[in-house]
C-alpha positions in Angstrom: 9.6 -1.3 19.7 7.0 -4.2 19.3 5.1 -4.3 16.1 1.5 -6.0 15.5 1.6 -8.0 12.1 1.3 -6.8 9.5 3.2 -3.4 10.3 6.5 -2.2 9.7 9.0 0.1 12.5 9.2 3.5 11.7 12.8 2.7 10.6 11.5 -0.1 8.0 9.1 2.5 6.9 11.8 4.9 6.2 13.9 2.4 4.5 11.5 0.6 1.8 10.2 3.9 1.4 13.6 5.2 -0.2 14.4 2.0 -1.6 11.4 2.3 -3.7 11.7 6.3 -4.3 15.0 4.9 -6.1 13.4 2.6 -7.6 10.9 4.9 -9.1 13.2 7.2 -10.6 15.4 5.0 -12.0 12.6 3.6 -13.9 10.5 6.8 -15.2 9.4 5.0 -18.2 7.2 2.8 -16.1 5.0 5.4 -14.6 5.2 8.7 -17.4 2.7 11.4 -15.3 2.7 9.9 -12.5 4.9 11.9 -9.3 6.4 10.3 -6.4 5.5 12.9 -3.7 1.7 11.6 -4.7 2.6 8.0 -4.2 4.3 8.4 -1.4 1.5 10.6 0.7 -0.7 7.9 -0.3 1.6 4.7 1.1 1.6 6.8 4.5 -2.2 6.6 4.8 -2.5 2.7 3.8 0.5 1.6 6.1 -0.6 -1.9 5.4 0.0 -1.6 2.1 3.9 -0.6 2.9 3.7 -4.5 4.7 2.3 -5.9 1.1 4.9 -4.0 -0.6 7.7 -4.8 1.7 7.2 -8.7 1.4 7.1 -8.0 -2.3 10.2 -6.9 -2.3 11.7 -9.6 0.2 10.4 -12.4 -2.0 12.6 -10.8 -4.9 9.5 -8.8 -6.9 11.1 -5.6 -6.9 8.0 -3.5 -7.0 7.5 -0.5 -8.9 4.3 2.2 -9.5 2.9 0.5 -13.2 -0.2 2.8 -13.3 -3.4 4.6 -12.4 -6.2 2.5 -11.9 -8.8 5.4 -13.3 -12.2 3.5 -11.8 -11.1 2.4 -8.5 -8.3 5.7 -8.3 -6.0 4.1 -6.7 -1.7 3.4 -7.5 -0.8 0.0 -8.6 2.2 -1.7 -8.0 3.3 -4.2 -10.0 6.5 -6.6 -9.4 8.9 -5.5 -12.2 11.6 -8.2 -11.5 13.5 -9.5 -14.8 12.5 -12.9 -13.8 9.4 -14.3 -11.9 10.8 -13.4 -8.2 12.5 -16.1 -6.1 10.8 -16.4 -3.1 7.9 -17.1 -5.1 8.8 -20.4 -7.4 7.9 -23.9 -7.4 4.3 -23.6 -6.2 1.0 -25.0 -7.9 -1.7 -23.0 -8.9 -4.1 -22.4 -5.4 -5.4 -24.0 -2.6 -7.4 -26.6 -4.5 -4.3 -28.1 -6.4 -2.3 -28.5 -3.6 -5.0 -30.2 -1.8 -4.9 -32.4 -5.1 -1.6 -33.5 -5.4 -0.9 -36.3 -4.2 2.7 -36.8 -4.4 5.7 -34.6 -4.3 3.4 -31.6 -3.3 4.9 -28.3 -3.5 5.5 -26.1 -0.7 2.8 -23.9 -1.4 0.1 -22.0 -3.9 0.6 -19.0 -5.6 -2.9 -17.6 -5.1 -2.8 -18.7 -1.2 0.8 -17.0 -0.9 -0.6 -13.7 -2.7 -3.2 -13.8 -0.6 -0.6 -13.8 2.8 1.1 -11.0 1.3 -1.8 -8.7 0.4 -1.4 -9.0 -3.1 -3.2 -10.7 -6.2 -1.8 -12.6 -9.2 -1.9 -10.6 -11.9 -4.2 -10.8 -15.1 -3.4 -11.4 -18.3 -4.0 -8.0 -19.4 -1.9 -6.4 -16.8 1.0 -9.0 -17.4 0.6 -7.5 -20.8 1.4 -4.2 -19.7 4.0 -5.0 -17.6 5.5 -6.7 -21.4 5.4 -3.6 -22.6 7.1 -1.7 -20.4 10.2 -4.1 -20.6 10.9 -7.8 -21.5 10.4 -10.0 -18.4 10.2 -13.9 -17.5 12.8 -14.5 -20.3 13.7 -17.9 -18.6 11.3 -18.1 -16.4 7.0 -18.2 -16.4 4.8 -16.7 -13.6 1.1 -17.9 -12.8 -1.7 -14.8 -13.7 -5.1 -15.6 -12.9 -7.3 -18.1 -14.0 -11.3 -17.7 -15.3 -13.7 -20.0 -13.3 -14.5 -21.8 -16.7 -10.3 -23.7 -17.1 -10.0 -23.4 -13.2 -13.1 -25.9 -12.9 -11.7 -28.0 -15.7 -8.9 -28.4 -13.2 -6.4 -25.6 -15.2 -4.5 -22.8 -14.6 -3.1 -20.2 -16.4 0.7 -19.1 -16.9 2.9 -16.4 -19.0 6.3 -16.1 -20.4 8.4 -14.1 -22.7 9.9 -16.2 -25.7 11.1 -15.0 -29.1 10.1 -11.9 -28.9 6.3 -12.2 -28.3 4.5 -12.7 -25.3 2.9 -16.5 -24.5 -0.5 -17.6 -22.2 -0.3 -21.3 -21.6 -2.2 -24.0 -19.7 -1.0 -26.7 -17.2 -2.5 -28.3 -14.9 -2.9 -26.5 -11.9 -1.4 -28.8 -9.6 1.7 -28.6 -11.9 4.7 -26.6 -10.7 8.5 -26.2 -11.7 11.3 -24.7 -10.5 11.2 -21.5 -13.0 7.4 -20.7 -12.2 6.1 -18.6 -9.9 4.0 -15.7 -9.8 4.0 -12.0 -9.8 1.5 -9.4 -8.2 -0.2 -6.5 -8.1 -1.0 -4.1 -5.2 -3.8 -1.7 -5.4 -4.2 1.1 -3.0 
């Protein structure tokens, strides 16, 4: 069966669609109130969001329901890996940076790869969230997005987990290391 980009088979539709029913109930204390049968009705209408959510999950994110967004009412998944996912590391900060860099350029951005995948970086305050759920990015640090105002100043933002407590940083945002990458957010 041919597929146009973007869209899964029937069969991968069946698949990542138990994967993350699994998913979600072995992790009820990410979503309290919030039932699966809902979700997954919803998914079925916005099959491009069941792309988003697959290459989530193929670039090591794990993604799981976080919340209700109550003014746009819509499901948000967030990727709820322990660390920042694999497929996503060792990339600079957007299109911009890498444009910037000069030398030893990575092999991509995080905001242009979100962008691929149907996703967005996430904010600090829903990197927050995702803190609270459970401790993540203990050895690793994921990109969030950025306000105009350090992004013009040529900056980017970036989040970890150390001691206990939760940390926003600077770098420059052509910087990028091995143990950062990013993690998203799908809203639908």
């Amino acid at each position: 069966m041919e597929t146009k980009t973007n869209q899964l088979t029937n069969k991968d539709i069946d698949s990542l669609l138990l994967l993350l029913k699994v998913r979600f109930e072995q992790n009820k204390h990410r979503h309290p109130g919030i039932i699966w049968e809902d979700v997954s009705k919803r998914l079925l209408k916005h099959p491009e969001k069941l792309w988003s959510l697959q290459k989530m999950d193929e670039s090591g994110g794990e993604p799981d329901v976080l919340e209700i967004d109550k003014k746009a009412e819509a499901y948000q998944f967030f990727d709820c890996s322990s660390e920042t996912p694999k497929g996503r590391r060792s990339l600079c900060y957007d299109k911009k940076a890498l444009a910037e860099r000069k030398e030893h350029k990575p092999k991509g951005s995080a905001k242009e790869m979100a962008a691929a995948m149907g996703i967005q970086l996430l904010n600090e305050e829903q990197y927050r969230l995702l803190q609270s759920l459970e401790p993540v990015d203990l050895k690793t640090s994921s990109w969030i997005q950025t306000p105009d105002s350090v992004r013009e100043l040529g900056g980017a933002l970036f989040c970890d987990r150390r001691y206990d407590q939760v940390f926003v940083y600077h770098n420059g945002a052509i910087s990028y290391y091995a143990a950062r990458g990013f993690r998203g957010v799908l809203t639908f």
